[in-house]
C-alpha positions in Angstrom: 171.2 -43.1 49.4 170.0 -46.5 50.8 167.0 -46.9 50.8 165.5 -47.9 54.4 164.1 -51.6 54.5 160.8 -52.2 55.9 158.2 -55.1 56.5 154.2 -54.1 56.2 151.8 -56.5 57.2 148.3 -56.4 54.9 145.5 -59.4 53.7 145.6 -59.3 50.2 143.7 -56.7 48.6 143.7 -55.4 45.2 144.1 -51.9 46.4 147.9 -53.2 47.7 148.3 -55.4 45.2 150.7 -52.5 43.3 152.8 -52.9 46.6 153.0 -56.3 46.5 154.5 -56.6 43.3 156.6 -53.8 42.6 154.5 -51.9 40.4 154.5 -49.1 42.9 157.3 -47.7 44.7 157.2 -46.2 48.3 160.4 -43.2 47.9 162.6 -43.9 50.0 161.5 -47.2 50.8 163.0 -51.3 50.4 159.3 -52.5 50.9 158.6 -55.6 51.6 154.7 -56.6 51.4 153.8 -59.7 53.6 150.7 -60.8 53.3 148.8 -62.9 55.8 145.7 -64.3 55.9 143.7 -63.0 58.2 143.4 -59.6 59.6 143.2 -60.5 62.9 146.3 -62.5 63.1 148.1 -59.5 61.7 146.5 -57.4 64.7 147.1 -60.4 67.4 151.2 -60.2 66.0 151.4 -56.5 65.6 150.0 -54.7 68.4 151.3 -58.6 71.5 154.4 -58.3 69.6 154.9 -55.0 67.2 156.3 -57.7 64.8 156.3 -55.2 62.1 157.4 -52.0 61.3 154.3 -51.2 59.3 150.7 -53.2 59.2 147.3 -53.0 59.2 145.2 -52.7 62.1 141.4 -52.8 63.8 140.8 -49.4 63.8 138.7 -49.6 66.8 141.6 -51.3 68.6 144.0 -48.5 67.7 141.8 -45.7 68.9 140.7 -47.0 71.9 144.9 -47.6 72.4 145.1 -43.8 71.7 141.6 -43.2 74.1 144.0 -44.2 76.6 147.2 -42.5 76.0 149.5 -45.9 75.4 149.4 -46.4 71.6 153.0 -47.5 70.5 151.5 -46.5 67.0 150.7 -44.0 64.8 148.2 -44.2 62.1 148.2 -42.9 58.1 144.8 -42.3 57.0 144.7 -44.8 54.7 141.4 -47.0 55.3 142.6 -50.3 53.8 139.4 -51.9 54.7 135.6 -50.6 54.7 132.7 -52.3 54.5 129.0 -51.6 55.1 127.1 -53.8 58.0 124.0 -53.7 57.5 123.7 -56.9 56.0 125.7 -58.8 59.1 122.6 -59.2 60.9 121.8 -62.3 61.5 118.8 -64.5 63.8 117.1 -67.6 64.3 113.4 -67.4 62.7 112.3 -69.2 66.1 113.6 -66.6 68.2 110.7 -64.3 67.8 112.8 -61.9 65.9 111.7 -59.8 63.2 112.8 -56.3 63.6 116.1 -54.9 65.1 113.9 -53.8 68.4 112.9 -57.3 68.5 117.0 -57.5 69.4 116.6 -56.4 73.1 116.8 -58.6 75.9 118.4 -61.4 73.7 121.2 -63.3 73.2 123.5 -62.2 70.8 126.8 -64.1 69.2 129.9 -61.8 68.1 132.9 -62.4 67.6 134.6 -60.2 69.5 132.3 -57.2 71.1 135.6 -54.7 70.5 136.0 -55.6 67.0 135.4 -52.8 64.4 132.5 -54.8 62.8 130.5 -55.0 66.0 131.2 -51.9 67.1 129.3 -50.5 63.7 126.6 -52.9 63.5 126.0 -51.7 67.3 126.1 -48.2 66.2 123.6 -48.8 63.5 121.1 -50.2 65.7 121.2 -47.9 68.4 121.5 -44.6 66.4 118.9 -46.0 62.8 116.5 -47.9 64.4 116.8 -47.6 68.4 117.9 -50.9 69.7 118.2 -50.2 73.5 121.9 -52.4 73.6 121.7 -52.5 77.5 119.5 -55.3 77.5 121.7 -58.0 75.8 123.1 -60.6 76.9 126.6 -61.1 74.3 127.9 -64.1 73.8 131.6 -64.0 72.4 133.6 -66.7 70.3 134.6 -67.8 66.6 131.7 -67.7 64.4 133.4 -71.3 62.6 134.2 -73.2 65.1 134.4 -73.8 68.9 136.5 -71.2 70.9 137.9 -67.9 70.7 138.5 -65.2 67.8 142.0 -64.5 68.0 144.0 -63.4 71.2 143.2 -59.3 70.8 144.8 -56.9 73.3 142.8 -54.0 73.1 142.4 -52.3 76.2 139.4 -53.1 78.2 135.7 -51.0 77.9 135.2 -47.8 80.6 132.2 -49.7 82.1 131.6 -53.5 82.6 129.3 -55.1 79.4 127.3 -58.8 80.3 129.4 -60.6 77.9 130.0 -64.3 78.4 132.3 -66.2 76.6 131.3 -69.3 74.4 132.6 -72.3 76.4 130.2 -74.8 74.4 132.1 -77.1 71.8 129.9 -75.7 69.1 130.6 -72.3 66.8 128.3 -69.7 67.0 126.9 -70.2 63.6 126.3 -73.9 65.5 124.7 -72.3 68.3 122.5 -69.9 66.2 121.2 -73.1 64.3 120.7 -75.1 67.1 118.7 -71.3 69.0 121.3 -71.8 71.7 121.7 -67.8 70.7 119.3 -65.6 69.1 121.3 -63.6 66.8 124.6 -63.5 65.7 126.5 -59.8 64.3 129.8 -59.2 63.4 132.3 -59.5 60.3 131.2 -62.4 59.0 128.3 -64.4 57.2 127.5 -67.8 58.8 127.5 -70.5 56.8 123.7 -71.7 58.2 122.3 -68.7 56.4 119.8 -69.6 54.1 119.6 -73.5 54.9 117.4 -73.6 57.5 115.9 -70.9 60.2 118.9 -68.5 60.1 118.1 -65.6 58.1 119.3 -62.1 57.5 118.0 -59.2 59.3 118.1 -57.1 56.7 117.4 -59.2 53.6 117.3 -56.1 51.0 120.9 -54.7 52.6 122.4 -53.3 49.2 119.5 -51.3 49.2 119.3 -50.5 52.6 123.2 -49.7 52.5 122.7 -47.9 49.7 120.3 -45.5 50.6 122.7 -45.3 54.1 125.6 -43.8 52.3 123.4 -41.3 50.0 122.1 -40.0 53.2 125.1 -39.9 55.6 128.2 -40.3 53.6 129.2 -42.8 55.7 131.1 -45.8 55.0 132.0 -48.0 57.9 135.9 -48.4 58.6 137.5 -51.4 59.4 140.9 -51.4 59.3 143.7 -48.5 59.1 147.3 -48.4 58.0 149.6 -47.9 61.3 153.3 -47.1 61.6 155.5 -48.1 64.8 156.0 -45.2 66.4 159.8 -45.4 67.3 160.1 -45.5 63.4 157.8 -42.4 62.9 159.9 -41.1 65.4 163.1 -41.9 63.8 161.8 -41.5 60.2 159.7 -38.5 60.5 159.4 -38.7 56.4 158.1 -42.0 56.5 154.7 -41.9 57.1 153.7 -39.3 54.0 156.6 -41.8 51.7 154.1 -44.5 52.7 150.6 -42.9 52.4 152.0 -41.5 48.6 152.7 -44.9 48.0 149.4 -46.5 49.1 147.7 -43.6 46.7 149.3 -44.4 43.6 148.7 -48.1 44.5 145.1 -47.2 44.7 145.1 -45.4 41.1 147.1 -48.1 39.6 144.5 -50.2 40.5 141.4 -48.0 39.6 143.2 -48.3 36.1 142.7 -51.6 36.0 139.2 -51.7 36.9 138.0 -49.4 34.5 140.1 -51.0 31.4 136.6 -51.8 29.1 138.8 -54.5 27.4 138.6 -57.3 29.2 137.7 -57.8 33.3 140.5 -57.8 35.7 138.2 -59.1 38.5 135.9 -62.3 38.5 132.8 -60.3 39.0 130.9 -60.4 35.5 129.1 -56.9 35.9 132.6 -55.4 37.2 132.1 -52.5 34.4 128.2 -51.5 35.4 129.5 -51.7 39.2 132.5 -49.1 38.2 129.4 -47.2 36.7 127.8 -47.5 40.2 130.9 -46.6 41.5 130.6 -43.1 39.6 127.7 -42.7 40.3 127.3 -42.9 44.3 130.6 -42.8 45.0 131.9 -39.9 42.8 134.3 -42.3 41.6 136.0 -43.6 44.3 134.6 -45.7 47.7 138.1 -45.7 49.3 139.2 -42.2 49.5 142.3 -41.3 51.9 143.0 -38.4 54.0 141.0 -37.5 56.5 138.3 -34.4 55.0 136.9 -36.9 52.8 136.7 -39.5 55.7 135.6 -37.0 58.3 131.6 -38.2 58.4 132.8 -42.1 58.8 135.4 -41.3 61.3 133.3 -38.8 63.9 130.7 -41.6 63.4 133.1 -43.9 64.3 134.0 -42.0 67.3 130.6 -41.2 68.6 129.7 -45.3 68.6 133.2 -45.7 70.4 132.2 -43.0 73.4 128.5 -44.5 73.3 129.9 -47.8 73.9 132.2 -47.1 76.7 135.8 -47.6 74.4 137.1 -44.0 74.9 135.9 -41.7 77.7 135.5 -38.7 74.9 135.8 -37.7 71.1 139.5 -36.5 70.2 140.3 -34.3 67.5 140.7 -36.1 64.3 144.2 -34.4 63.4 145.3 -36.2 66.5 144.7 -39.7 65.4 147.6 -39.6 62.6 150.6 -38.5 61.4 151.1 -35.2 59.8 150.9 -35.3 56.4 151.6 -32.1 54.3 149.0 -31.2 51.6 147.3 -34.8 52.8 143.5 -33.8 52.8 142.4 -36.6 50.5 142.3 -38.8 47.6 
């Protein structure tokens, strides 16, 4: 039998990178891997144009497209892209900033306030150290230069949010410098860190992160594998073909990290960090499936009601596709 052509849409990641290059097969499956380089051009062309059959996407965008009952997609749980936040807290030293509570009543750059990022960093301050969020004044725009991040189409927030956007010609990581804003969060590092009165909020944030994880068990999402949902509908084997294949794509490349013979990464300690790896995260930081994911994703959810993106929490199971014996790996 044929096998069915389709297009995914991914940044490059070495978890994919088995995908990309044959290595793995998806059954069923003529895949073709493009990868672009940046997510949120993939979101801007996936969910304005559904470009793709297949792709990665803001996973905050997709729910709140679920929250409100139009999503033309369907989610795999496969979390292509986690990362903790702690240490994207950014302010100008001349601010009188020195704690998160020092936060309120301030002006804060983001990129965009519905972007997975911000929405965690948010959650973290409210919920670990009691930021009251009300009280800011957001300022929104690229963090590298003048003007917007992206052209998103999320839906808009269930109550209004004092967010301005950045009409200046200078970056936020220009305004932060220049104390035109007080503190910048979001995906990125600026590149004033460190040269001048920019400094991190939490200067110690492996540790702090750490500690986070061993406590909670939560590790931020960013991004989640989606399917078009006219192919689901049509394809109705699809979605597990694909999530077996991001697995084994995900092994193949756990291989390769823990091959002592030589380093398949450019990190010098890669082999004590696969230690580390054991150690907090039995092994592996990116599990799929949704039971091993359940503590990130109702935290996920809770920060999403909180913030006004969905009017209630909905059952996990509804967020994506049926996947027989799928509980996690």
């Amino acid at each position: 039998m044929a096998r069915l052509p389709l297009t995914i849409a991914t940044c490059r990641y070495d978890r994919t990178e088995a995908l990309r290059s044959g290595d793995v097969q998806v059954e069923g499956v003529d895949l073709n891997v493009l990868t672009l380089g940046s997510g949120r051009e993939i979101f801007d062309r996936m969910v304005g144009g559904h470009e793709f059959e297949a792709s990665e996407l803001s996973i905050s965008e997709y729910v709140s497209m679920m929250g409100a009952g139009n999503c033309p997609f369907i989610a795999i749980p496969v979390f292509i892209s986690r990362v903790f936040r702690h240490g994207f807290v950014f302010y100008n030293e001349h601010s009188g900033i020195r704690t998160p509570k020092d936060l309120e009543g301030k002006r804060i750059g983001v990129p965009l306030y519905t972007q997975s990022a911000a929405l965690w960093v948010r959650g973290h301050l409210t919920s670990q150290y009691g930021v009251n969020l009300d009280r800011v004044q957001w300022v929104q725009g690229s963090v590298d230069v003048a003007g917007t991040h992206g052209k998103p189409s999320a839906p808009p927030l269930l109550k209004p949010v004092a967010i301005e956007q950045n009409e200046r010609p200078y970056s936020l990581d220009e305004l932060l410098a220049r104390g035109e804003i007080d503190a910048l969060i979001g995906s990125r590092k600026p590149a004033s860190l460190g040269k001048g009165v920019v400094k991190r909020m939490f200067p110690n944030f492996r540790e702090v992160e750490r500690e986070f994880y061993l406590r909670t068990k939560i590790f931020p999402i960013m991004h989640v594998i989606v399917l078009r949902r006219d192919m689901h509908e049509r394809y109705p084997w699809l979605a597990n073909s694909l999530y077996r294949g991001f697995v084994a794509a995900k092994e193949w490349t756990m291989k390769r990290l823990r091959y002592p013979g030589s380093l398949s990464t450019l990190l010098p300690w890669q082999i004590p960090d696969v230690e580390e790896l054991d150690e907090v995260f039995g092994g592996d930081a990116f599990p799929y499936g949704i039971e091993p994911n359940r503590p990130t994703l109702e935290a996920l959810l809770q920060h999403m009601v909180e913030q006004n993106f969905i009017k209630e929490a909905m059952p996990l199971e509804s967020l994506f596709a049926p996947l027989p014996g799928a509980m996690g790996h």
